[in-house]
N, C-alpha and C positions, 0 to 999 in steps of 0.2 A: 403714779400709784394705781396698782390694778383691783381690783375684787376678786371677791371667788369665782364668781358665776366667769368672768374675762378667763380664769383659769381651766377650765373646764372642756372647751373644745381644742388647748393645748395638749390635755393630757388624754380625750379619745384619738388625739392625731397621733398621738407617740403610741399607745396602745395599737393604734392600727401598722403603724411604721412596724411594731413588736411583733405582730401577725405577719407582716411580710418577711421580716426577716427570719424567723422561727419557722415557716414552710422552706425557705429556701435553703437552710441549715440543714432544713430533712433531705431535701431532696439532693444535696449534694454530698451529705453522706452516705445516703442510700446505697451507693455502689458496694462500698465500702462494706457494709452491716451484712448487704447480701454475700457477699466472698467470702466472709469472714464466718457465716452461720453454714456456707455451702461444704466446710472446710472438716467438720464432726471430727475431730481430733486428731487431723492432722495436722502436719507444720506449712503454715505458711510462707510461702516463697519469698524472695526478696523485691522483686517488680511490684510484683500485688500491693506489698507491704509500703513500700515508698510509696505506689499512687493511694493509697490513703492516708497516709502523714500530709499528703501534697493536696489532697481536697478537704483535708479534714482545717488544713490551714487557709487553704480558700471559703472555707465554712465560714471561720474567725474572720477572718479578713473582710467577704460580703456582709456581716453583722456588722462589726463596727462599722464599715460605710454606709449601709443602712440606717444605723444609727447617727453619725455624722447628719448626713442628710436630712432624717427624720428632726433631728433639734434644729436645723438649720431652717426649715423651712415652716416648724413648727411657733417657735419666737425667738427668731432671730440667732441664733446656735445659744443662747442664754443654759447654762447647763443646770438645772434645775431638779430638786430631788423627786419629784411628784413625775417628771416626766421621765427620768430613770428608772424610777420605782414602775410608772404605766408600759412601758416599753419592756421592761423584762418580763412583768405578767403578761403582756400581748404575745413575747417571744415564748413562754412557758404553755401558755395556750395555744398559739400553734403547733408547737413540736413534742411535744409530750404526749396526748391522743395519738398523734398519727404517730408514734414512737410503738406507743403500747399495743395500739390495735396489728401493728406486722410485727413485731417482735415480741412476744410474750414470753416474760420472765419469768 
């Protein structure tokens, strides 16, 4: 049986695991967002178009392992809603600033 306070540096550890993946989600779509805003109304090609389906899937793909990793080595892979819940705000707080600050909507 754990207490809160034993809860606690689980859930700054998923929060951080959140921060790494949520930079790297950016950074691997990044190509992508730039091609695509480079593009002012044109049609995009089909190469272009595939390698961002193809990183935007490796985007997914690096998160969940991230994630995988992050509970695994947080307590034990135990899938817990507190550490779900801190790992997505970590993931929202990395990638959301640096989203808005190059892209403005």
């Amino acid at each position: 049986m754990r207490n809160a306070l034993s809860e606690l540096p689980i859930l700054l550890f998923c929060v951080r695991g959140g921060l790494a993946a949520g930079a790297v989600c950016f950074l691997l779509r990044l190509p992508r967002r730039l091609y695509l805003r480079s593009l002012r109304g044109r049609r995009a090609r089909f190469l272009p178009v595939l390698f961002g389906w193809l990183t935007d899937a490796l985007a997914a793909a690096a998160s969940v392992g991230l994630f995988a990793l992050t509970l695994l080595f947080a307590n034990g892979g135990e899938l817990r809603l507190y550490a779900v819940c801190g790992f997505f705000a970590g993931m929202a707080a990395a990638y959301l600033p640096l989203d808005t600050l190059l892209f403005k909507r």
